[in-house]
N, C-alpha and C positions, 0 to 999 in steps of 0.2 A: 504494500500500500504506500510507503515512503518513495518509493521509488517511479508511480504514479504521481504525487505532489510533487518529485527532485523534476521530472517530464514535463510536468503544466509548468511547473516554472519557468524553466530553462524554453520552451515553445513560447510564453506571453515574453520574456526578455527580448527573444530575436523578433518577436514581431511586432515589439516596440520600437528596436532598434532600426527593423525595416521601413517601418511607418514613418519615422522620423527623419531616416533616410527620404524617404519618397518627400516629403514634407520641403525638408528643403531646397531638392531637386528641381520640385515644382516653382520655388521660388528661385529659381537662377537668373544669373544675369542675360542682361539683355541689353545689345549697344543699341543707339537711336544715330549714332554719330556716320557711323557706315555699315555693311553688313557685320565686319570683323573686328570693328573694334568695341571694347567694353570693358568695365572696372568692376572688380568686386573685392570681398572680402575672403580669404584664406589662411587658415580653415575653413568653409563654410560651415561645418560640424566642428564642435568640440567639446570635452567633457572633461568637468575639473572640480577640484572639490572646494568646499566651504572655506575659506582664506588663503587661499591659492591663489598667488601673480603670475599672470601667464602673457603671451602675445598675441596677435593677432595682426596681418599685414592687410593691405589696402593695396591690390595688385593695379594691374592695367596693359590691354593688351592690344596689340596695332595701333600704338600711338604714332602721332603723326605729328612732327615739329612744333611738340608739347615745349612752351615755357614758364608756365605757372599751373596751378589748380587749386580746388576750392572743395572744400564737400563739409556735409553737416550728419550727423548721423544721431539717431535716438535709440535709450535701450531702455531694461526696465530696470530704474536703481533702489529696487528693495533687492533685485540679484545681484546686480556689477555695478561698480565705479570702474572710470575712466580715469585713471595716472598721471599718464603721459602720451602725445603725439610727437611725432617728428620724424620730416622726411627722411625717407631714404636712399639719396642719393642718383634720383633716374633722373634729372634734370642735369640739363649736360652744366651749369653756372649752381654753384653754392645757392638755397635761396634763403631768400629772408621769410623766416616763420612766424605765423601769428595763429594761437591755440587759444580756445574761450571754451571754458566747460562749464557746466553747472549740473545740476541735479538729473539724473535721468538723459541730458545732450549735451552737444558740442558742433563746435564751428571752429574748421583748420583748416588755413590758408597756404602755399607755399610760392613764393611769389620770385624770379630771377632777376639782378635787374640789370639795367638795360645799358647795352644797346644788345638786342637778341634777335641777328641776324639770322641763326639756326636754332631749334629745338629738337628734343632727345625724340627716333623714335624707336618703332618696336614695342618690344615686351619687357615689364622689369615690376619692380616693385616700388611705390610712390611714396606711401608712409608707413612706418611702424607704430601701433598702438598696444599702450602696457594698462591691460585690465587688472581686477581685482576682484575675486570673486565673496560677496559680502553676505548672500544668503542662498538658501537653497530654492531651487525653481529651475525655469526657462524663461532665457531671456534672447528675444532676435538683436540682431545688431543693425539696426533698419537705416541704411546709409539714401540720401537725400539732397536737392540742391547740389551735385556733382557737377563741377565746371573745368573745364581745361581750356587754355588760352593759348592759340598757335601763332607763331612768330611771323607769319607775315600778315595777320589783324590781331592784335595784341590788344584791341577794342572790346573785340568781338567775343565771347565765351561761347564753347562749345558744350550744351547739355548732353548727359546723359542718362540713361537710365541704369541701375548699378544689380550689382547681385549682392542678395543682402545672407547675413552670416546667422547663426545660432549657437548659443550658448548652452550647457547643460550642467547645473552646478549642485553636486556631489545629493543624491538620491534621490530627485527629480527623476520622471520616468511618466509614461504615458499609459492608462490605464484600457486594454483593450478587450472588448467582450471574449470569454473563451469559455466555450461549451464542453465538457467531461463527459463522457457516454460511457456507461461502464458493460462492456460485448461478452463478460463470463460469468460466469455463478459468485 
């Protein structure tokens, strides 16, 4: 009979794990900029426990003479606080950063400055963010207002639409109906 209960278990665990999977898949990124390019969040899953500092990067991909960028992102802050941002190095000029956090959001700029004849392109990583895991739950990491600014309109901002990340902090888990049939005597 234990070994019935160790089987329901271990079955709702992975079909947790799968749903949640599926869960965020569904919420993937998606570029608005061209077919191929778009930014998200990497990990898009991750799972960490209760006062645990961990990272989380801010990718971007088929960038195209990127000189600055801009994005805002919201989570839920009875799960995580927000640390620290700061870029990471894809812009081809050092830039000047401007980070604004408060309760639950944040607004961070990286901005090169000028004169930006050329900008960084391809694939790379933009910023590095240092979470803080503060209670247990699920929290998205729902990134927003994404801008990137290319060097021959340095005016102009290019929107996107981003892929947003998920958090899972230490016994949060997802509760899935599961039916037990019992097939012997």
């Amino acid at each position: 009979m234990k070994w019935i209960r160790a089987a329901g278990l271990l079955v709702l665990s992975v079909l947790a794990v799968v749903a949640l999977q599926a869960a965020v898949v569904a919420d993937g990124p998606q570029g608005t900029l061209s077919e191929s390019s778009r930014v998200f969040i990497q990990p898009r899953l991750i799972s960490v426990e209760e006062g645990e500092t961990f990272t989380v990067s801010v990718m971007v991909e088929n960038a195209q003479d990127m000189i600055s960028y801009g994005f805002e992102m919201d989570w839920d802050s009875s799960v995580l606080t927000v640390t620290d941002v700061t870029d990471a190095g894809f812009l081809l000029k050092p830039p000047t950063e401007l980070f604004e956090p408060s309760a639950g959001t944040l607004s961070f700029n990286a901005f090169a400055p000028p004169p930006n004849e050329d900008g960084a392109d391809g694939d790379g990583t933009l910023a590095v963010m240092t979470l803080r895991a503060m209670g247990q739950g699920l929290s998205k990491l729902k990134m927003h207002h994404v801008e990137w600014y290319h060097a021959d309109d340095p005016a102009s901002p290019h929107v996107l639409t981003v892929g947003h990340g998920t958090v899972v902090v230490d016994g949060a888990f997802v509760y899935l109906p599961l039916v037990l049939r019992s097939y012997g005597p």
